[in-house]
C-alpha positions as CSV (number, residue, x, y, z in Angstrom):
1,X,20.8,93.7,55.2
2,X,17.5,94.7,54.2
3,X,18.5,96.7,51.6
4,X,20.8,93.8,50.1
5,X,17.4,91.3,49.9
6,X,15.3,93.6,48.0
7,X,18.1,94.0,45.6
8,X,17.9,90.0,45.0
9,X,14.4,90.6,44.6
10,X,14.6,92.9,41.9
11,X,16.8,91.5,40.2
12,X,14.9,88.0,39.7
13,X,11.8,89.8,39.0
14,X,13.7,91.4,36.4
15,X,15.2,88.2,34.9
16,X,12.3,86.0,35.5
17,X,10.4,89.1,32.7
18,X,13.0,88.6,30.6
19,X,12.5,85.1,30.3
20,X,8.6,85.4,29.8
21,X,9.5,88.0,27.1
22,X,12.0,85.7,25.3
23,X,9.7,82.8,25.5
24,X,6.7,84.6,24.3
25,X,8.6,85.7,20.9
26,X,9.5,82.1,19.8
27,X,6.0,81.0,20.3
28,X,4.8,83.6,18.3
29,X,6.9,83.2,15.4
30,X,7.0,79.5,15.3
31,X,5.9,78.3,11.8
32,X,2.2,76.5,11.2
33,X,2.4,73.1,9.2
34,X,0.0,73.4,6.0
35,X,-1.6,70.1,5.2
36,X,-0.4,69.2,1.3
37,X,-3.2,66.7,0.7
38,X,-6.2,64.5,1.6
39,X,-5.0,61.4,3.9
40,X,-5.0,58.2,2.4
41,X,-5.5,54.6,3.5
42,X,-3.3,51.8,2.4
43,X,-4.6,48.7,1.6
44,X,-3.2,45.3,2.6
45,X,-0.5,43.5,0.4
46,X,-1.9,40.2,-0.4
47,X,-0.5,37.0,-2.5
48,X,-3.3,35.6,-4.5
49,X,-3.8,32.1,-6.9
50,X,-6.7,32.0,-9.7
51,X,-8.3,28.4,-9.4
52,X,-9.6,26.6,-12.1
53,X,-12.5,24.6,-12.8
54,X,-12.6,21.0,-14.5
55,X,-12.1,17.1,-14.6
56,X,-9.2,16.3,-11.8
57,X,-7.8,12.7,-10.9
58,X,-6.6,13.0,-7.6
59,X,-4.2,11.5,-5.5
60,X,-4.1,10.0,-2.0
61,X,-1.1,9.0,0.2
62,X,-1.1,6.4,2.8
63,X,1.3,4.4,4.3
64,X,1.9,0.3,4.1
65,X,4.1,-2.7,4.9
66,X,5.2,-5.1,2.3
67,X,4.3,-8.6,2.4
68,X,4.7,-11.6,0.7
69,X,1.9,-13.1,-1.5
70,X,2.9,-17.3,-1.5
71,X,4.3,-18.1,1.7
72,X,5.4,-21.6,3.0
73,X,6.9,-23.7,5.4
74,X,9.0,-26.5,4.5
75,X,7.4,-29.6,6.6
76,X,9.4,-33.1,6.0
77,X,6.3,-35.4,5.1
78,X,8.8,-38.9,6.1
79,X,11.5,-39.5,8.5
80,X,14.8,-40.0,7.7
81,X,18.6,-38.5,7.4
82,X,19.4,-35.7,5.0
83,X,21.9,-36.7,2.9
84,X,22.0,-33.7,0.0
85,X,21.7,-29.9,0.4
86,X,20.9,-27.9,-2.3
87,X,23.8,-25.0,-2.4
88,X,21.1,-22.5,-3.0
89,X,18.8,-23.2,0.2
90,X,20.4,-20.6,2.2
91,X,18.7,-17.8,3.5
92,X,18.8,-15.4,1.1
93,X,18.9,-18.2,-1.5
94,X,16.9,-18.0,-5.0
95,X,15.3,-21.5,-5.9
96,X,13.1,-22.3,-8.8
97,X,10.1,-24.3,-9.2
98,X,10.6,-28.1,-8.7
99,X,14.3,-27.6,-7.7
100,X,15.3,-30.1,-4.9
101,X,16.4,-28.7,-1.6
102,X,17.2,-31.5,0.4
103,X,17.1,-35.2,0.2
104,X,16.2,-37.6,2.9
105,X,18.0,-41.1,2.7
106,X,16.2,-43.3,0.8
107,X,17.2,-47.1,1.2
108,X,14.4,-48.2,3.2
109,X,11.5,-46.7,1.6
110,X,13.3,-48.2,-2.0
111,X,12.7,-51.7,0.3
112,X,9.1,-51.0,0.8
113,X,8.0,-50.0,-2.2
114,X,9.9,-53.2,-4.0
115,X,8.0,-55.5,-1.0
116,X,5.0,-53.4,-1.7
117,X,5.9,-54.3,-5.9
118,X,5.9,-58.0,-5.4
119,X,2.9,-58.1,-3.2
120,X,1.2,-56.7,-6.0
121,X,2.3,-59.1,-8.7
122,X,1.2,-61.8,-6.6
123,X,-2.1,-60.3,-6.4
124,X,-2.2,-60.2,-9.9
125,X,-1.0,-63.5,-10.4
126,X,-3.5,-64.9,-8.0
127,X,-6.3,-62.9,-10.4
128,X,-5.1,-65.0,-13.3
129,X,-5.4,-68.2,-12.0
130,X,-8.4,-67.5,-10.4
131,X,-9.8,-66.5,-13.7
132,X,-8.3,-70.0,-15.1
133,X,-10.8,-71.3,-12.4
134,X,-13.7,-69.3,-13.8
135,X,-13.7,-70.5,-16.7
136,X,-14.2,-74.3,-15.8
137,X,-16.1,-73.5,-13.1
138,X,-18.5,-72.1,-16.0
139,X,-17.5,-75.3,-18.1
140,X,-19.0,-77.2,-15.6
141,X,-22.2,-75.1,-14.9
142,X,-22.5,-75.4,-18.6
143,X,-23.0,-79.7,-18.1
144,X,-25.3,-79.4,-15.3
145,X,-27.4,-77.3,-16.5
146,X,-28.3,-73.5,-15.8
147,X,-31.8,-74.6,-14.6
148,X,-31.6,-77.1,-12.2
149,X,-29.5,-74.8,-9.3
150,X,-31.0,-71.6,-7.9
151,X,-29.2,-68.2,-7.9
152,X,-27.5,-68.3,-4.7
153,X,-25.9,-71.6,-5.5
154,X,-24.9,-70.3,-9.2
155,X,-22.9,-67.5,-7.5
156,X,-21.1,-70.2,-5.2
157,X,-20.6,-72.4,-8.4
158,X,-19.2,-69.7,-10.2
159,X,-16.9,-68.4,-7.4
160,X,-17.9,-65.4,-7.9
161,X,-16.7,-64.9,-3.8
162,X,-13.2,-66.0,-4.5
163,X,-12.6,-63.7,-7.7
164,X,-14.2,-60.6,-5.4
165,X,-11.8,-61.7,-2.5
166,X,-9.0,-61.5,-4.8
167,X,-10.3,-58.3,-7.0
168,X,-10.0,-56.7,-3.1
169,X,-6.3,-58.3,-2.1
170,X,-5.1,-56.5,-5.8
171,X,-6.5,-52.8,-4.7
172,X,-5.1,-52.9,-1.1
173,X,-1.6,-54.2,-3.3
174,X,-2.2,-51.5,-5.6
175,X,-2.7,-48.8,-2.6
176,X,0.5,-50.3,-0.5
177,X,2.5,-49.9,-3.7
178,X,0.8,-46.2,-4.1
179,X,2.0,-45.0,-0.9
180,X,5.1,-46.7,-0.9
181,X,6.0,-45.0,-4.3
182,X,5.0,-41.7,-2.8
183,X,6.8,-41.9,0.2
184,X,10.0,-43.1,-1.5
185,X,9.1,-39.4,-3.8
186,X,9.1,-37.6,-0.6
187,X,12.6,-37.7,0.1
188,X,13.5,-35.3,-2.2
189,X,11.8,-31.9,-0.7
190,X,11.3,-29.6,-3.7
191,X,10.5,-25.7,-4.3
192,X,7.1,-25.7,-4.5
193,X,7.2,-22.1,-6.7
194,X,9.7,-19.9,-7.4
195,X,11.1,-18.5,-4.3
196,X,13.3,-16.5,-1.7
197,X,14.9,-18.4,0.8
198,X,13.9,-17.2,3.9
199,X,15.6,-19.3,6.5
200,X,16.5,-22.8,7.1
201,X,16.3,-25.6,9.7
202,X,18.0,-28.6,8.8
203,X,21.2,-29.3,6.7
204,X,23.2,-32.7,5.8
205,X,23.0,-35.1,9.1
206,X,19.9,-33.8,10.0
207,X,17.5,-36.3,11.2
208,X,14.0,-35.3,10.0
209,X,10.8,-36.8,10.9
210,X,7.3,-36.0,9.6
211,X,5.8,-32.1,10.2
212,X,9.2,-31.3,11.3
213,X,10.4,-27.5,10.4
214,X,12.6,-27.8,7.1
215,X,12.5,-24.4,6.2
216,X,10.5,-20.9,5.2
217,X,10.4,-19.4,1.5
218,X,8.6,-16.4,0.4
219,X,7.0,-16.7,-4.2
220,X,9.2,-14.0,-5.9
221,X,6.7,-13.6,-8.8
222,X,4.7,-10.2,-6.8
223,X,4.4,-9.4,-3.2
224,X,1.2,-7.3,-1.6
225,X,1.9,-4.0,0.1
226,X,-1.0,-4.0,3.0
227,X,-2.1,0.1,3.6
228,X,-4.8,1.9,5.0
229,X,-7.1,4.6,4.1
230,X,-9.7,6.7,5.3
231,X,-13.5,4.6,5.0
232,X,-14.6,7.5,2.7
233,X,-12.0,7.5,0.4
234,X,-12.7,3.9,-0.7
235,X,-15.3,4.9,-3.4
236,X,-13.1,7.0,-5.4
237,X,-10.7,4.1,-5.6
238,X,-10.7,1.5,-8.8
239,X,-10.2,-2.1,-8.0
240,X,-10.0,-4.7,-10.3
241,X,-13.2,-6.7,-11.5
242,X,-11.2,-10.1,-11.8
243,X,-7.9,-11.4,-9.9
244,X,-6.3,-10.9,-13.1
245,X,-6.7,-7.3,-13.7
246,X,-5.2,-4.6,-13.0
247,X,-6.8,-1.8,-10.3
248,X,-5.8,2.1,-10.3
249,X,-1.7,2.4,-11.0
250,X,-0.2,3.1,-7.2
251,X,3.7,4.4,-6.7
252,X,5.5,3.2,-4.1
253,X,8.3,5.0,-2.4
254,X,10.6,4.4,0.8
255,X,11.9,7.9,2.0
256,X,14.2,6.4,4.5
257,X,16.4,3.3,2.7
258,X,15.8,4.3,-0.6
259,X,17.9,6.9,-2.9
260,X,16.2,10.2,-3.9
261,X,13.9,9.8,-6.9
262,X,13.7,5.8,-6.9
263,X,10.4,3.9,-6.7
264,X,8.0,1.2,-7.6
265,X,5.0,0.9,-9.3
266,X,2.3,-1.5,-8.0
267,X,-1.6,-1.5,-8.8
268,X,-4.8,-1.8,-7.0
269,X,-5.3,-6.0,-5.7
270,X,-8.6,-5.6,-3.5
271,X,-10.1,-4.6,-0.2
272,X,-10.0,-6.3,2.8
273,X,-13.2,-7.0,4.4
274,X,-12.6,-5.5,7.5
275,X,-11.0,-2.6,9.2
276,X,-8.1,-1.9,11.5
277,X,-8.6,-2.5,14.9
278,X,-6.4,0.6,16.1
279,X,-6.7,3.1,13.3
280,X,-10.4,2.1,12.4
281,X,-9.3,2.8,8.8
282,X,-10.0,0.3,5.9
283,X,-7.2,-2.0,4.6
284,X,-6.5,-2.8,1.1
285,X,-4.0,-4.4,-1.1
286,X,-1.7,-3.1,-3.6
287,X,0.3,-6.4,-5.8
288,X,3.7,-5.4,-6.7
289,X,5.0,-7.8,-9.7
290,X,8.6,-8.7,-9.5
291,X,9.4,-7.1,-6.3
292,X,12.8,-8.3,-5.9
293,X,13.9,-7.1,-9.1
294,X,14.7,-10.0,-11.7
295,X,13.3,-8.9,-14.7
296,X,15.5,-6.5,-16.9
297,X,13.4,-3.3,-16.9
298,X,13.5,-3.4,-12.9
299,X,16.8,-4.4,-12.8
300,X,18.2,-0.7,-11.4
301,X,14.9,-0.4,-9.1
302,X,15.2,-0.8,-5.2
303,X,14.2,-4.4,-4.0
304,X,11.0,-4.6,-1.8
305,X,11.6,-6.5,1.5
306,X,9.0,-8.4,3.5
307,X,8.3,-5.7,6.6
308,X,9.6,-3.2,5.1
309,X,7.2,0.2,5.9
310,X,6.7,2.1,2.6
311,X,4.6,4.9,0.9
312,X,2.2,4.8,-1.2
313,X,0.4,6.8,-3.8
314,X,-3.2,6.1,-5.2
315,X,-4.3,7.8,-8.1
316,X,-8.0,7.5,-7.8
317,X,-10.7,8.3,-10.1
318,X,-11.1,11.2,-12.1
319,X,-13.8,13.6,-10.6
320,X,-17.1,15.6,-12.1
321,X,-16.5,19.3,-12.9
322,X,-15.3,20.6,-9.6
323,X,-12.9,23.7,-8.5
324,X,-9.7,23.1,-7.6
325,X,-7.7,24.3,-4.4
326,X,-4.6,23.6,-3.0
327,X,-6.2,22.4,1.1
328,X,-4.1,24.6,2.8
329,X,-6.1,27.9,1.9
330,X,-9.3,26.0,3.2
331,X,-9.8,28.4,6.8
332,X,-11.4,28.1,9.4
333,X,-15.0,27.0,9.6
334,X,-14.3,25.4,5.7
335,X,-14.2,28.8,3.9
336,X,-12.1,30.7,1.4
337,X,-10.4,34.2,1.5
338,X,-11.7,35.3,-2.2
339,X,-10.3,39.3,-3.5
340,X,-12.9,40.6,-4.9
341,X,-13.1,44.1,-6.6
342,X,-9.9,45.5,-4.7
343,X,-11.5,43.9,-1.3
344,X,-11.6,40.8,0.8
345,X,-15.0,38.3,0.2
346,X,-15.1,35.3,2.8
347,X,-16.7,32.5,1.4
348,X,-18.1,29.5,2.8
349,X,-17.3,26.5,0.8
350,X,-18.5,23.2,-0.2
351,X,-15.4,20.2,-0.5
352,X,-16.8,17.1,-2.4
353,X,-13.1,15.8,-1.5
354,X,-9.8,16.5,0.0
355,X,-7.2,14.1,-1.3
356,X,-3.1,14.4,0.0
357,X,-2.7,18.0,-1.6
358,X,-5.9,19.5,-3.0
359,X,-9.9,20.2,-1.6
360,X,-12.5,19.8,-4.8
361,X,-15.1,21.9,-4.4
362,X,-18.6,21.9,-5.8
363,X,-20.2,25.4,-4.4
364,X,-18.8,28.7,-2.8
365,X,-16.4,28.7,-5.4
366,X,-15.8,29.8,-9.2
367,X,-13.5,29.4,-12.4
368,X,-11.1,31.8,-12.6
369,X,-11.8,33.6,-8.7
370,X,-8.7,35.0,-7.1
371,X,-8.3,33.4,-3.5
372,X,-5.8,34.6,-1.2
373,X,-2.9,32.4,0.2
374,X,-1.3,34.7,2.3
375,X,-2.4,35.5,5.8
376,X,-3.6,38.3,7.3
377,X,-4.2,40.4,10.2
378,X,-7.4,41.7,10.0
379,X,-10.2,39.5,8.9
380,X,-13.0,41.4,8.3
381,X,-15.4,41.4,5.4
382,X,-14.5,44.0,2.9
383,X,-11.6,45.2,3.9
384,X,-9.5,46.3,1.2
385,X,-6.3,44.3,-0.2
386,X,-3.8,44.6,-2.7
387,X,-1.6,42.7,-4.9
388,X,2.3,43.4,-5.6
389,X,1.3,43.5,-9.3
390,X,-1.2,46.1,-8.5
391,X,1.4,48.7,-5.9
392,X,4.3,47.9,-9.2
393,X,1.7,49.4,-12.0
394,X,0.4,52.7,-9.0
395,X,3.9,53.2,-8.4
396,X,4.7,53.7,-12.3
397,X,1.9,55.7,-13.0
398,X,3.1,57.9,-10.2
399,X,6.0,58.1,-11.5
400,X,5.1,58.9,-15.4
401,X,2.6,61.9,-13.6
402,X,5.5,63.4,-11.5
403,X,7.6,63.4,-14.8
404,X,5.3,65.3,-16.7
């Protein structure tokens, strides 16, 4: 039994050399790698964008709603039964200036004014005779004498107080008559401007009486589009000097009723004198002439309606020589990834303004200057970038070196 165990033995020691011996050999042979050349380091692959520097005009978005310019309700000014209906005073009607609406029956203040007529001519009849009397009452002043009554009795002798008496009963005829004609005129209820129905109150049968609701219409000749805008925006914006001008051009789009491409063009109207109460932004009006489309060259242009939330576009005025960049390569702190020499330059910039797409800047910044729009990793001063333009040309000259 012994004999068998040191057998064993012998045997492993035997393989367990063997196994030492092969594994020694492929160590020894095993082949050493030979470096072939110097390491290099790989710059990062950057976009870049040259800026320019010069005279811009730039643009700022805000948003508005559209409202009218000449609004009015329709008050009945007498009392009485409408009788007519104009077929266009419907809501969504088009009226014209002095067009009647509606008419209020008539017959009783066509009494009035003729009683109000013949109270009148009997005024002025009264005047007549009363004049007859002022000439004899003169005639006989005349045989008396001018010297031998005072003043105050001359005045009585001349009946001076019945001609003023009667001089007074003519006016208040003359007033009655006045008020009678314009009453009788207020029956017919007329547009007051060209305008857009809005809604209406009263129709044939309707009994009216004065400051009673007749109806609301909107002037169709321009309507104001009310928008906000940052407080220090205001002083590159161009208003009119007089209500008749014309302020910086403004385009006006609605991105959610209206087709693609469509749009309106309105201008500059004024500022209001105070701010929004929630947004603390200033308020300003844009006029839009012929909003609702009438005129032939705006004809195949969407209609504006009164509420109606739109965009708008103000070009404002052109600036000084400044640098040019699109805002969304402004970083952190307000500076500029800039390649420079093959390697990355953070600059700290000054922005004289940011409008809807672009920052102007005055300092930090130069004509010409590559800036980097893509982002990267590492953000370090000087570390070294490249462009796809710059790998394309390496990779052809290694290519024309390998050939030769």
């Amino acid at each position: 039994m012994k004999r068998k165990n040191i057998f064993i033995v012998i045997i492993c020691g035997i393989i367990l050399l063997i196994a030492s011996g092969v594994v020694y050999v492929i160590f020894s042979t095993e082949p050493t790698a030979q470096s072939e050349g110097a390491t290099k380091t790989s710059a990062m692959l950057v976009s870049v964008t040259l800026v320019n520097e010069g005279q811009f005009t730039p643009e700022f978005i805000a948003t508005g709603t559209v409202q009218p310019v000449e609004e009015v309700l329709l008050n009945a000014m007498v009392s009485g039964q409408v009788i007519e209906r104009s077929v266009d005073f419907v809501p969504g009607g088009m009226v014209r200036k002095g067009q009647v609406l509606l008419k209020i029956d008539s017959a009783d203040y066509q009494y009035e004014l003729d009683l109000r007529k013949s109270e009148l001519l009997q005024a002025q009849s009264d005047l007549e005779l009363e004049m007859g009397r002022q000439k004899i009452a003169q005639q006989d002043l005349a045989l008396v004498g001018n010297d031998s009554i005072s003043d105050d009795q001359k005045f009585l002798v001349l009946r001076q107080p019945q001609l003023n008496a009667i001089k007074a009963q003519i006016k208040l005829a003359e007033a009655n008559y006045n008020q009678a004609q314009l009453n009788l005129d207020r029956t017919s209820v007329k547009a007051p401007f060209d305008a857009h129905v809005i809604s209406q109150a009263v129709t044939v049968g309707s009994r009216v009486s004065p400051g009673g609701n007749l109806g609301k219409l909107v002037g169709t000749h321009e309507y104001w589009v009310t928008a906000t805008i940052p407080i220090d925006k205001l002083k590159w914006l161009s208003f009119p000097s007089s209500a008749r001008g014309n302020g910086a051009p403004v385009i006006i789009r609605n991105y959610t009723s209206w087709q693609e491409g469509q749009f309106r063009m309105g201008n500059l109207y004024n500022q209001i004198g105070s701010l929004d109460r929630q947004t603390r932004l200033a308020r300003i009006l844009i006029r839009v002439p012929d909003p609702l489309g009438y005129q032939s060259r705006n004809r195949s242009k969407p209609k504006l309606l009164i509420g109606e939330f739109v965009e708008v576009r103000i070009q404002g005025r052109k600036t000084e020589e400044l640098v040019k960049l699109n805002r969304d390569y402004i970083r952190t702190n307000q500076t500029v990834w800039v390649m420079e020499e093959g390697k990355l330059a953070i600059r700290k910039v000054s922005i004289e303004l940011l409008d809807a797409e672009f920052a102007y800047i005055t300092e930090g910044l130069e004509d010409g200057e590559s800036v980097v729009t893509s982002n990267i990793s590492t953000v370090t001063e000087g570390v070294p970038l490249r462009t796809e333009s710059e790998t394309t040309n390496n990779s052809i000259d290694s290519t024309q070196q390998n050939t030769k």
